[in-house]
C-alpha positions as CSV (number, residue, x, y, z in Angstrom):
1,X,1.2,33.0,5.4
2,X,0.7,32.5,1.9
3,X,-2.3,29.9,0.4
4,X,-1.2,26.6,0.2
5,X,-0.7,24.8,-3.6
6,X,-3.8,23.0,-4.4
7,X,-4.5,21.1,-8.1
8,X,-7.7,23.2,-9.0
9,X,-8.8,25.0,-11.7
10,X,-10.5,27.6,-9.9
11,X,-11.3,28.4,-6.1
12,X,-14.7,29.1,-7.0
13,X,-15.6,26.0,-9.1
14,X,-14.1,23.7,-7.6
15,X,-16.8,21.8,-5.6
16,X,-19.5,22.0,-8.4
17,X,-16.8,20.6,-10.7
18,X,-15.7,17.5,-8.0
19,X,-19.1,16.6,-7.8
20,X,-19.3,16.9,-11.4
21,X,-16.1,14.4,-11.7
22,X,-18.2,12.1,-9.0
23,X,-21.2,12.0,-10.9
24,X,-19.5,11.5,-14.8
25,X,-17.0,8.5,-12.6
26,X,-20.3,7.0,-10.8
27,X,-23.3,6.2,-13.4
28,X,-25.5,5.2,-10.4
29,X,-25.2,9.1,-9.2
30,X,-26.3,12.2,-10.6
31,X,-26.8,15.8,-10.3
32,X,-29.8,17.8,-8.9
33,X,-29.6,20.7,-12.1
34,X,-29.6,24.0,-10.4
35,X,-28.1,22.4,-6.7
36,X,-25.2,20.8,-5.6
37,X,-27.3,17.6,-4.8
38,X,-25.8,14.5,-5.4
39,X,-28.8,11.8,-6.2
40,X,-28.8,8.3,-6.7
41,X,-30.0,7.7,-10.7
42,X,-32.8,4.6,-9.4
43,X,-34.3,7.7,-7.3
44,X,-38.2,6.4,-8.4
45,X,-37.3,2.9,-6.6
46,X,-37.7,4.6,-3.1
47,X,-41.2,4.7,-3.8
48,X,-43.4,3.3,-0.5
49,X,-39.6,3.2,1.2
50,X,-38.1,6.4,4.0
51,X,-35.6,8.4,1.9
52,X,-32.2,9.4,3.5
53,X,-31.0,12.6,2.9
54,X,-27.4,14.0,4.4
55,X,-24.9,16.5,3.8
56,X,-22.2,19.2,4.9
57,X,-19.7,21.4,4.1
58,X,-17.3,20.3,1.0
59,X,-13.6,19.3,1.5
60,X,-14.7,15.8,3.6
61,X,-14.7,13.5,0.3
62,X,-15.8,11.3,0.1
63,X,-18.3,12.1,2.3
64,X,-21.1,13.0,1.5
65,X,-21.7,12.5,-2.0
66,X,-19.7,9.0,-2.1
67,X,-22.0,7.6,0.7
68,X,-24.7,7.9,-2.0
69,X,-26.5,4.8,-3.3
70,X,-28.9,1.7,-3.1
71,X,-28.8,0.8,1.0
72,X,-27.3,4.3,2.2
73,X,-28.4,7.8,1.4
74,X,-30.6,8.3,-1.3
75,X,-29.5,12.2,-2.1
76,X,-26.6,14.2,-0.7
77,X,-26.3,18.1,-0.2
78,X,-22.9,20.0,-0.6
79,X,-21.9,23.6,0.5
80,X,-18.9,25.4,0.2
81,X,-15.8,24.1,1.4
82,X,-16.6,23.7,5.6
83,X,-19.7,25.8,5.0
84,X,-23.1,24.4,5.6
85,X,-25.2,23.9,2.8
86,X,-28.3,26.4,2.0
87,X,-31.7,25.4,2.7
88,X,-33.0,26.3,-0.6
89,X,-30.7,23.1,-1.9
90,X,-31.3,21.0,1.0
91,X,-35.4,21.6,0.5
92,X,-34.7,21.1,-3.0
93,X,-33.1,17.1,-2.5
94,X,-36.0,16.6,0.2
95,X,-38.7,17.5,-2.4
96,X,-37.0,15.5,-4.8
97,X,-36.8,12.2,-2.8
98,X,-40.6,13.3,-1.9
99,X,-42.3,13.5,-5.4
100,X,-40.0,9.8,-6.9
101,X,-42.4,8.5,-3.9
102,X,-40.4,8.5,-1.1
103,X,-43.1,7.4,2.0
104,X,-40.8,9.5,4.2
105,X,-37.8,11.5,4.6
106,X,-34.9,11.2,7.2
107,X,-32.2,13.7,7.5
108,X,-29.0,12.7,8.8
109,X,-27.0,15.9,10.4
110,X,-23.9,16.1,12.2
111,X,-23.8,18.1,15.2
112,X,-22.9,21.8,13.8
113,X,-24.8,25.3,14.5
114,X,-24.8,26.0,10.6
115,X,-26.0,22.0,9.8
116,X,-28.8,22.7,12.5
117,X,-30.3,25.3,11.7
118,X,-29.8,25.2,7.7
119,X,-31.5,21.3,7.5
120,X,-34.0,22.5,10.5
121,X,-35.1,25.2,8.3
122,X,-35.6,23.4,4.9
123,X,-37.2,20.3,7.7
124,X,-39.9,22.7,8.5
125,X,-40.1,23.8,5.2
126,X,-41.0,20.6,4.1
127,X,-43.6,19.9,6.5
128,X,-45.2,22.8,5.5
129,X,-45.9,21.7,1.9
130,X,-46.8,18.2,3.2
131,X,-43.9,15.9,3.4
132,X,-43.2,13.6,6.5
133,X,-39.5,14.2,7.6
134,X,-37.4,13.7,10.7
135,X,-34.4,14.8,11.7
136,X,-31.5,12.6,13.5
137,X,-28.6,14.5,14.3
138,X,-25.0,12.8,14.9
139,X,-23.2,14.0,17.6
140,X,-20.0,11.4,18.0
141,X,-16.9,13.6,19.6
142,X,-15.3,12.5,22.7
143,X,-12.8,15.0,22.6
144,X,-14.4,17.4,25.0
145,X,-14.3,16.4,29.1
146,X,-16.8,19.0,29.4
147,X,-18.7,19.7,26.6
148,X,-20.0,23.2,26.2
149,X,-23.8,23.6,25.3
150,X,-23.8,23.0,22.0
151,X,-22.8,19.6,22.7
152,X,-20.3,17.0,21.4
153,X,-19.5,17.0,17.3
154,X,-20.7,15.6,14.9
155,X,-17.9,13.5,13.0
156,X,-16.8,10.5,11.1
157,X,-19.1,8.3,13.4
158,X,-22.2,9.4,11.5
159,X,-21.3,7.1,8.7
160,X,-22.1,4.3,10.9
161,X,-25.4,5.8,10.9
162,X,-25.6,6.6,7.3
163,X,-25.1,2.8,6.8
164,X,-27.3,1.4,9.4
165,X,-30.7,3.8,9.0
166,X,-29.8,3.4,5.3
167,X,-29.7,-0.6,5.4
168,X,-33.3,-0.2,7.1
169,X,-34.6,1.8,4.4
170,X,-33.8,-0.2,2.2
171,X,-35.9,-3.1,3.8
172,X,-38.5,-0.9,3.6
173,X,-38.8,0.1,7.7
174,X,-41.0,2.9,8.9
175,X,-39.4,6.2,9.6
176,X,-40.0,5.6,13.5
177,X,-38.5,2.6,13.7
178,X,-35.2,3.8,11.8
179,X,-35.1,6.9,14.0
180,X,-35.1,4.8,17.6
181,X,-32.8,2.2,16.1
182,X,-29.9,4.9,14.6
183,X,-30.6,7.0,18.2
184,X,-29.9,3.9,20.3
185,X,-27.1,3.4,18.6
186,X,-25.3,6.5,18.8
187,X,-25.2,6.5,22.3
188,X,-22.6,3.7,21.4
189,X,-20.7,5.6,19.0
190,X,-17.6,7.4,20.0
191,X,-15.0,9.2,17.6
192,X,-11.5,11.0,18.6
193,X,-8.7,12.3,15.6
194,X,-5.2,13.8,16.2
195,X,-3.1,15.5,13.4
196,X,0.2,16.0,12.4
197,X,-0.5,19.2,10.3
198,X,-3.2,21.3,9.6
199,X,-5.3,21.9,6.5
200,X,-6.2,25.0,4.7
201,X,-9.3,25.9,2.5
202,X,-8.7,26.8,-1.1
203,X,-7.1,30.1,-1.9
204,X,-7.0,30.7,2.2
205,X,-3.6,29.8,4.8
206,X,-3.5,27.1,6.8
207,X,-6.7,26.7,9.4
208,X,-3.8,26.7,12.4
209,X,-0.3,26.2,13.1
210,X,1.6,23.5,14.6
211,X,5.0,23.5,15.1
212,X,7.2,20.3,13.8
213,X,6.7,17.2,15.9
214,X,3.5,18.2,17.8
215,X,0.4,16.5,17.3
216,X,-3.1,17.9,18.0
217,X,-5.5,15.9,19.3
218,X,-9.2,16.2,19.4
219,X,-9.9,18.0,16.8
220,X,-12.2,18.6,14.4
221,X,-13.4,18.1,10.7
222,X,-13.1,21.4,9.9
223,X,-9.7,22.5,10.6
224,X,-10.5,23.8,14.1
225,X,-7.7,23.1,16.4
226,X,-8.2,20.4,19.4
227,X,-8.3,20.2,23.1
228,X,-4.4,18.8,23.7
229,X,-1.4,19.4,22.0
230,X,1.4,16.8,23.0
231,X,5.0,15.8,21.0
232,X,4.4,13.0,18.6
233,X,5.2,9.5,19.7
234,X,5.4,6.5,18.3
235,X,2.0,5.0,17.0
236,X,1.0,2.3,18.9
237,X,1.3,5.3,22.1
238,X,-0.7,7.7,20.0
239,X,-4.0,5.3,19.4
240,X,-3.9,3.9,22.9
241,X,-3.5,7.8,24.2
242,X,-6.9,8.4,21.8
243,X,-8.7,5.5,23.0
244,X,-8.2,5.8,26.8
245,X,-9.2,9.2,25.9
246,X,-12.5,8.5,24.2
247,X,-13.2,6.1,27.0
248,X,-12.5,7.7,30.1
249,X,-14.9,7.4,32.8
250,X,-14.1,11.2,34.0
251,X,-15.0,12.3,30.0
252,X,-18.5,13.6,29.9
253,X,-18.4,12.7,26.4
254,X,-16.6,9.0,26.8
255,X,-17.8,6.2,24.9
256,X,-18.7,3.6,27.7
257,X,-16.6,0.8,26.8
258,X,-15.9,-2.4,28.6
259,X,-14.2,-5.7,28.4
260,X,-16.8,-8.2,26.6
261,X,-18.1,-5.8,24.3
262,X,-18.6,-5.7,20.5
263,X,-17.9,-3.3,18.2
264,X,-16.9,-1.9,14.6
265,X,-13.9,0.4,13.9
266,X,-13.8,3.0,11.5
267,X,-9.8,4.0,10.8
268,X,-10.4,7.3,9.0
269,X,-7.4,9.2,6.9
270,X,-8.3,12.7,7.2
271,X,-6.9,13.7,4.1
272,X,-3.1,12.8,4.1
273,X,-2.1,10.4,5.9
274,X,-0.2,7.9,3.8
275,X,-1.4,4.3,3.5
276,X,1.1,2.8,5.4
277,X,0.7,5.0,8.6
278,X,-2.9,4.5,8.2
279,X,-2.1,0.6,8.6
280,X,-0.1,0.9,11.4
281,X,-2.6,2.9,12.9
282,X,-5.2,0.6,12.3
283,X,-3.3,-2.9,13.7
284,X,-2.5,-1.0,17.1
285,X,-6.4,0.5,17.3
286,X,-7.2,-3.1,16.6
287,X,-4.4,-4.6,19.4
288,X,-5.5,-2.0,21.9
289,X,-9.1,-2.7,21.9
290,X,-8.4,-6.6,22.2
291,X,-6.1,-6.0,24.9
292,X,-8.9,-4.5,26.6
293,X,-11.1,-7.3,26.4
294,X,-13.5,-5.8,23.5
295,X,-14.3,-7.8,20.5
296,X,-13.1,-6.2,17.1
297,X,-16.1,-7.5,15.1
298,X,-15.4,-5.6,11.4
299,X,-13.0,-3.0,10.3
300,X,-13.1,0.2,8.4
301,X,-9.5,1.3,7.0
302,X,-9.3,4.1,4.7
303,X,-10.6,7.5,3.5
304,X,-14.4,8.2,4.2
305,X,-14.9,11.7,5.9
306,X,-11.6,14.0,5.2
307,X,-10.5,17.1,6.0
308,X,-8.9,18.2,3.0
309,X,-5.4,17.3,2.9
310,X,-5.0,17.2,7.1
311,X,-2.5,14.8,8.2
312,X,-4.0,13.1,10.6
313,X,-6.6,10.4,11.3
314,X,-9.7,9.4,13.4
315,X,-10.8,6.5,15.0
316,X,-14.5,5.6,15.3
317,X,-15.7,2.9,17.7
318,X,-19.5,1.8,17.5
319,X,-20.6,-0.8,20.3
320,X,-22.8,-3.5,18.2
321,X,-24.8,-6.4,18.5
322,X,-26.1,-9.3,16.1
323,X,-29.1,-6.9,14.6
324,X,-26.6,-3.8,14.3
325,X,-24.0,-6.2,12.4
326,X,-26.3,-7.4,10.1
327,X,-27.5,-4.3,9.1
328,X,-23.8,-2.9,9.1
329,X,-22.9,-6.0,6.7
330,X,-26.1,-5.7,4.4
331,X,-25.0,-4.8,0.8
332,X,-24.9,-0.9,-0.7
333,X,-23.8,0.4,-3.8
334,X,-22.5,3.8,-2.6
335,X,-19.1,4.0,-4.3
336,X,-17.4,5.1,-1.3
337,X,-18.3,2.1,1.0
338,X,-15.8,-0.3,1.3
339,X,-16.0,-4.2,0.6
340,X,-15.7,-5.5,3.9
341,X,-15.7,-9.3,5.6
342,X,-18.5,-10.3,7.2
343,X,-16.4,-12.4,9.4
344,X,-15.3,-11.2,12.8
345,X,-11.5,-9.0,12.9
346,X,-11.1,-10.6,16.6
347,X,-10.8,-14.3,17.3
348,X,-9.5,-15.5,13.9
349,X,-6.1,-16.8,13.1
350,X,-4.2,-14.3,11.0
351,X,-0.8,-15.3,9.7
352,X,0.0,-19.3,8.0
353,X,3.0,-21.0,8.0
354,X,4.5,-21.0,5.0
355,X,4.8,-24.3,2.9
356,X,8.3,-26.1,4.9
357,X,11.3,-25.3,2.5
358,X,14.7,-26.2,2.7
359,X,17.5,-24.4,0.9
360,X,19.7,-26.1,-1.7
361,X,23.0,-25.3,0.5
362,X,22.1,-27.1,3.9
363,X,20.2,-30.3,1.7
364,X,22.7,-33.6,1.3
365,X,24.1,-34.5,-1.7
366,X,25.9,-37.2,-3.1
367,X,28.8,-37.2,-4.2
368,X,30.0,-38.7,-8.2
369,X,32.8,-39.2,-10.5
370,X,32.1,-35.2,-11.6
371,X,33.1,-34.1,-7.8
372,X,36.6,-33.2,-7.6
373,X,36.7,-31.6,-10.9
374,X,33.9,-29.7,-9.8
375,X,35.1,-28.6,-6.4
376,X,38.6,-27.7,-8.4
377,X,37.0,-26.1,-10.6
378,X,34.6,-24.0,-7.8
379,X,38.4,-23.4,-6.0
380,X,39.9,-21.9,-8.7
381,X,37.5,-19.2,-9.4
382,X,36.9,-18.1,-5.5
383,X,40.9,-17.8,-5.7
384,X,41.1,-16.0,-8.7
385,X,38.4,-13.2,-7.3
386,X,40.1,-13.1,-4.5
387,X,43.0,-12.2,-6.1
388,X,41.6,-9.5,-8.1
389,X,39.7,-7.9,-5.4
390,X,41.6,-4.6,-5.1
391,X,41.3,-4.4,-9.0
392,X,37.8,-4.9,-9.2
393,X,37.2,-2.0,-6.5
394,X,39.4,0.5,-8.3
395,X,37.8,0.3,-11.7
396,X,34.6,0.7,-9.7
397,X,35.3,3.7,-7.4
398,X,35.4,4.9,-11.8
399,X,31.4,4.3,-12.5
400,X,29.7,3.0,-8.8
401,X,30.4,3.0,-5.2
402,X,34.0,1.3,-5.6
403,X,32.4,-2.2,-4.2
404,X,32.6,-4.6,-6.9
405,X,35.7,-6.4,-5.7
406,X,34.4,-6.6,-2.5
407,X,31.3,-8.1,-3.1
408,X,33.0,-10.7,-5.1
409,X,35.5,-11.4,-2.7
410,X,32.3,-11.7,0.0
411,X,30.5,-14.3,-2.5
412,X,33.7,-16.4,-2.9
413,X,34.6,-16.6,0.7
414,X,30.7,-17.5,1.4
415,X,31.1,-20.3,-1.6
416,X,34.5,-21.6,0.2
417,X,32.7,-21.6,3.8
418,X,29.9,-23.7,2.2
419,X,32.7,-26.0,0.7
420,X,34.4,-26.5,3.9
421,X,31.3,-28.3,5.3
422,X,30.2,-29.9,2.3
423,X,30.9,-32.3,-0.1
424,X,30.7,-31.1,-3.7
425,X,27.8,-32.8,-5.0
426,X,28.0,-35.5,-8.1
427,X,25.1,-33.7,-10.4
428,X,26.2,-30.5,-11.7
429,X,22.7,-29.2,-11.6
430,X,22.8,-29.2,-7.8
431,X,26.0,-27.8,-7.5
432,X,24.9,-24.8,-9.9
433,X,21.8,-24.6,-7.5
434,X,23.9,-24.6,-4.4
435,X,26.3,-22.0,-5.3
436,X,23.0,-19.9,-6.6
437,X,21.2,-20.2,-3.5
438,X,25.2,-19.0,-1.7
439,X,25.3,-15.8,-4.1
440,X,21.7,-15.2,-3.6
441,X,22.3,-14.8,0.7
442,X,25.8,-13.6,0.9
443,X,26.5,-11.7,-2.1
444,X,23.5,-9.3,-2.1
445,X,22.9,-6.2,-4.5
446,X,22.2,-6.4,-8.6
447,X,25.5,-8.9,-8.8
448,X,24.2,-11.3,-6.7
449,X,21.0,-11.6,-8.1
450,X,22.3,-11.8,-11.6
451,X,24.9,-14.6,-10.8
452,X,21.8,-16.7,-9.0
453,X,19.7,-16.0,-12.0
454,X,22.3,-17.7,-14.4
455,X,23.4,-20.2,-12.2
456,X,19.3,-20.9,-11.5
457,X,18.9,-20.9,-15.2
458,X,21.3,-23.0,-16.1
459,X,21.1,-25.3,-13.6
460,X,18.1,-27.2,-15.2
461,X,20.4,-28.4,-18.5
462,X,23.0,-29.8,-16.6
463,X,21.4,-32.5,-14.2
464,X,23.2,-35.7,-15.1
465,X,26.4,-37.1,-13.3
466,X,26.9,-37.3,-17.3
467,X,26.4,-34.1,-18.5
468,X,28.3,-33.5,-21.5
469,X,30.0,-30.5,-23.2
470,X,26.9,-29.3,-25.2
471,X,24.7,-29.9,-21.2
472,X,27.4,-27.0,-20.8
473,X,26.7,-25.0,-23.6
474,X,23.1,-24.9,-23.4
475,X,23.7,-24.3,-19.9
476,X,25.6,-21.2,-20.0
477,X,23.5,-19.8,-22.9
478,X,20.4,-20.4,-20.9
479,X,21.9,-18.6,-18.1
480,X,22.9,-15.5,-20.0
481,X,19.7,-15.0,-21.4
482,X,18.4,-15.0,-18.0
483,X,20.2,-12.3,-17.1
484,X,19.1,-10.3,-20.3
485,X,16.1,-10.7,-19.6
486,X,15.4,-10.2,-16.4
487,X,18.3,-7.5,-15.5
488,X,17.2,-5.5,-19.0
489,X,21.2,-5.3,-20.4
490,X,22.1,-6.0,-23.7
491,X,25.2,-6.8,-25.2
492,X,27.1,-3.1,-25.9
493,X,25.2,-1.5,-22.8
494,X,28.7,-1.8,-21.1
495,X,28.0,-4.4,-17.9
496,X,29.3,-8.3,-17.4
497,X,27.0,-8.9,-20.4
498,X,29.7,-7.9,-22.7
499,X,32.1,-10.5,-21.9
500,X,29.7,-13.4,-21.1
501,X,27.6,-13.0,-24.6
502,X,30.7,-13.4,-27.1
503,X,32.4,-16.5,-24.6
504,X,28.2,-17.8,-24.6
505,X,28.2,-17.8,-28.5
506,X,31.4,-19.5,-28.5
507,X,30.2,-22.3,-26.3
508,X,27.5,-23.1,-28.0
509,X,30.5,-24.6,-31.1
510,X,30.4,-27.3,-28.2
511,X,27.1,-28.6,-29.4
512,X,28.5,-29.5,-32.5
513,X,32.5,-30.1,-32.0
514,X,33.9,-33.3,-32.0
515,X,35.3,-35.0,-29.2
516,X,38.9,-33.8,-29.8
517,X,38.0,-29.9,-29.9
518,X,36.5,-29.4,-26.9
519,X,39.4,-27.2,-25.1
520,X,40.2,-25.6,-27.9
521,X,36.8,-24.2,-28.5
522,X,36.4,-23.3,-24.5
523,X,40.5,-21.3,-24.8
524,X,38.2,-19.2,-27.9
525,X,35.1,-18.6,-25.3
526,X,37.6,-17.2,-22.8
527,X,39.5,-15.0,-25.1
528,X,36.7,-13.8,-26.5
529,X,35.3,-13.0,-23.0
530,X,38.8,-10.8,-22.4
531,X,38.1,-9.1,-25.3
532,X,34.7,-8.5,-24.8
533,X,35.4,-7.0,-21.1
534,X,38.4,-4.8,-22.4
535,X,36.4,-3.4,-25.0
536,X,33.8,-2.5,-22.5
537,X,36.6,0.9,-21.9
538,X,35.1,2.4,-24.9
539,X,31.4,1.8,-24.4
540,X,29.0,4.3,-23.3
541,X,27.0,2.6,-20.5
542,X,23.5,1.9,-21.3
543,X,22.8,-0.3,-18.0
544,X,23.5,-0.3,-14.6
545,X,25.1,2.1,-11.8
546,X,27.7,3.7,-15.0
547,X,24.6,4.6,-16.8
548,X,24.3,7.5,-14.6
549,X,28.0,8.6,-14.8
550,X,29.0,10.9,-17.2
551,X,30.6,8.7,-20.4
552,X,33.6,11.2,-20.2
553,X,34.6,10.0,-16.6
554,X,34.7,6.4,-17.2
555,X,37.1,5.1,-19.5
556,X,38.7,1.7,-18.3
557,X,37.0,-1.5,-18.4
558,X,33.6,-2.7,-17.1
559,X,34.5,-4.5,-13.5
560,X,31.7,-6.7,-13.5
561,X,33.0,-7.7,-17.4
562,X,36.1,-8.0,-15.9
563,X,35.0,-10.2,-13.2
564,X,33.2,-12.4,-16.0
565,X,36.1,-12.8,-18.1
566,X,38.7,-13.5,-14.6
567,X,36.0,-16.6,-13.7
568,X,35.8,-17.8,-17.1
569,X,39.9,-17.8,-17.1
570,X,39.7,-19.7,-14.2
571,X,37.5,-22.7,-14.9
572,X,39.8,-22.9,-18.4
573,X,42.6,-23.2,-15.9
574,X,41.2,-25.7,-13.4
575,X,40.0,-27.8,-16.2
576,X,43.7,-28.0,-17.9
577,X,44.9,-28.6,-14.5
């Protein structure tokens, strides 16, 4: 099987230059010239204080390096992608942490051969010239039932150590006391992942195969396969299948758990998981535990110890208590941590009702001298896109989906239910707000929301029983420039545009007609809005679903201009009636 794509300049570079990228990104990091150590730039204000130091195989970032920082590690040793750093480097970082004036040096290691032996050798290295150092060594899986002898894992559990030990050092604790504290903890600190794919190290094929629709769980940070393969179910089956695993009682490698305890979770994407899985996966590991009785007391979400690009995730669970949280919640700058609530996940309301609303069509309105010409005026243009329904869909099935007529038809039946149970308010406003809210629920798509933006828009000019012929003008010219704006059309782009801008600009005469022109100057608007539709057959379309047709294949007129200039025709006609 052939190496996966990966974005890299190089299969050889590419950890020296991520940790390069790190460094130049993060100004309170930098480089250990010569070793790819990761070191926080205040190194000299760990003088008299226990320096951390931790580390691993590359392809987990942000781990290690990102963990780096005032009140969690102080340094931060890379190897190769899944391959334990050298001692020479590791020796290096613990020198350097020594000579800024560290008092001690602690180093955190996560339960692999290579890790052991590679940190044990640089430890006793170390001691040799001089330095006091300690080793505390993460050990977090609960996949196995029967561990073999090199004991349970080391995985995304140890940053709950990385942040507690380094929160201590920080307040300046002796290296014993940081050691029994971290220790005590992880005996409360369980960790189980499942995957939906595996990963593969640069230049190399996939660490193993799984088939479509299987899902490994247990396994590890380093592409090794786990202890159960299993079909893939829905979420909220998949956590509850991981935690009853971590805390079975017949697991020799269980995390105790029972009802009334406390903890922190740590929801870890192992690479590629997207963010929305990883919140679903998060609310059911958050459900499960408090349908067990246990106390969610802060939450981790997001990307902190990877496996490359593995699609999968982890879930760590550390039992706590009031000295444990406060040390979890004390302040770091590592640029990986996340800014997390010190308030409790459990026990808290989480949703508000929204602010009490009621919509425009089910209020009461009065009714005014304006009604019935109003409610003929609302009758005439559902009848006249009713009537033009089949019209509108055949000139459609030419640039869209061949539903234009039908979604008009749909919006005036929806305006004539509302009518039947209503009485056609007085104020114009309100009715224009009404029949917006209608379009806005029944009509659905880009139609309805542009006819509720205009009839939003121009709602606000026309709020008087009295409102006036130029109310109307300014009205309908404050509603088409709603649409422009909002839907991004112009005039020419070959949509409904082209046949409500020319009537719009005719309208607006009204604001400066006498008294006796009035009909004639709304008979222009609605020829010009005819015109303006039928000339929409020789328009390229710049806007909307025909913008994506081929200009060759549509050449008859813009339904929803058509649509404009049929309602327009209408309310002439209802008005002369």
């Amino acid at each position: 099987m052939e190496a996966p794509q990966k974005l890299l300049n190089s299969v050889d570079g590419c950890v020296d230059e991520a940790l390069l990228g790190l460094v130049r990104a993060c100004p309170g990091l930098t480089l250990l010239r010569g070793h790819r150590v990761v070191v926080r730039s205040d190194v000299h204000s760990l003088r008299g204080k226990v320096g951390l130091l931790s580390g691993g195989g590359s392809g987990h970032e942000p781990a290690h390096a990102g963990f780096v920082g005032a009140g969690m590690l102080s340094a931060a040793v890379a190897g190769g992608v899944f391959a334990s750093p050298p001692p020479d480097a590791i020796l290096a970082a613990i020198l350097h942490l020594h000579h800024a004036g560290a008092s001690a040096v602690l180093l955190i290691v996560k339960n692999y051969t290579g890790d052991r032996l590679n940190f044990g050798l640089a430890l006793e290295r170390a001691r040799a010239l001089g330095v006091a150092a300690q080793m505390v060594v993460a050990a977090d899986d609960c996949a196995f039932e029967r561990p073999s002898k090199a004991g349970r894992r080391g995985l995304g559990g140890t940053l709950f150590v990385h942040k507690l030990a380094g929160a201590m050092a920080e307040e300046g604790e002796a290296l014993d006391r940081i050691v029994s504290t971290v220790n005590a903890a992880l005996t409360g600190i369980g960790t189980l992942g499942v995957s939906l794919s595996p990963c593969s190290v640069p230049g190399c094929a996939p660490t193993f195969q799984l088939p479509p629709g299987d899902l490994e769980l247990g396994l590890g940070i380093h592409g090794e396969p786990g202890v159960k393969r299993s079909k893939v179910t829905s979420a909220d089956d998949v956590v509850q299948t991981m935690i009853d695993h971590m805390t079975n009682p017949d697991n020799q490698s269980r995390l105790p758990l029972t009802s009334g305890d406390a903890v922190v979770v740590c929801v870890n994407n192992l690479g590629a998981l997207s963010c929305l899985e990883l919140a679903v996966v998060t609310r059911a590991a958050i459900l499960h535990l408090e349908s067990r009785g246990v106390g969610v007391e802060r939450v981790m979400s997001g990307a902190f110890m990877t496996s490359l690009e593995m699609s999968g995730v982890s879930i760590s669970v550390m039992k706590t208590h009031p000295e444990l949280l406060r040390l979890f919640d004390a302040r770091t700058s590592a640029p990986a941590w996340p800014n997390l609530s010190t308030a409790s996940a459990s026990g808290r309301g989480f949703t508000v009702d929204p602010a009490p609303q009621t919509r425009p069509q089910d209020q009461t309105h009065a009714e005014g001298p304006l009604s019935p010409v109003l409610g003929r005026v609302v009758d005439g243009v559902c009848s006249a896109l009713l009537q033009i329904q089949d019209e509108l869909n055949r000139l459609d099935r030419a640039s869209g989906d061949g539903d234009c007529g039908s979604t008009h038809a749909q919006a005036a039946r929806a305006v004539q239910e509302w009518r039947r149970g209503h009485v056609t308010p007085g104020c114009p406003g309100q009715l224009l707000q009404v029949l917006g809210a209608v379009l806005q629920e029944k009509m659905g798509g880009s139609s309805g929301a542009l006819y509720s933006l205009f009839l939003a828009a121009a709602a606000g000019h026309v709020t008087e029983q009295k409102s006036g012929p130029s109310d109307w003008a300014r009205a309908v010219h404050a509603g088409t420039q709603a649409m422009r704006r909002y839907g991004g059309a112009d005039p020419g782009d070959r949509t409904m545009l082209d046949a409500l801008c020319p009537a719009a600009d005719e309208l607006m005469k009204l604001t400066t007609a006498p008294p006796g022109g009035h009909m004639d100057i709304l008979q222009a608007a609605v020829q010009k809005a005819a015109q303006g539709a039928a000339a929409t057959s020789d328009l390229t379309a710049k806007a909307g679903r025909a913008s994506y047709i081929s200009a060759a294949r549509v050449s008859e007129p813009d339904p929803g201009a058509v649509a404009v200039a049929a309602i327009l025709k209408a309310v002439l006609e209802a008005l002369e009636r």
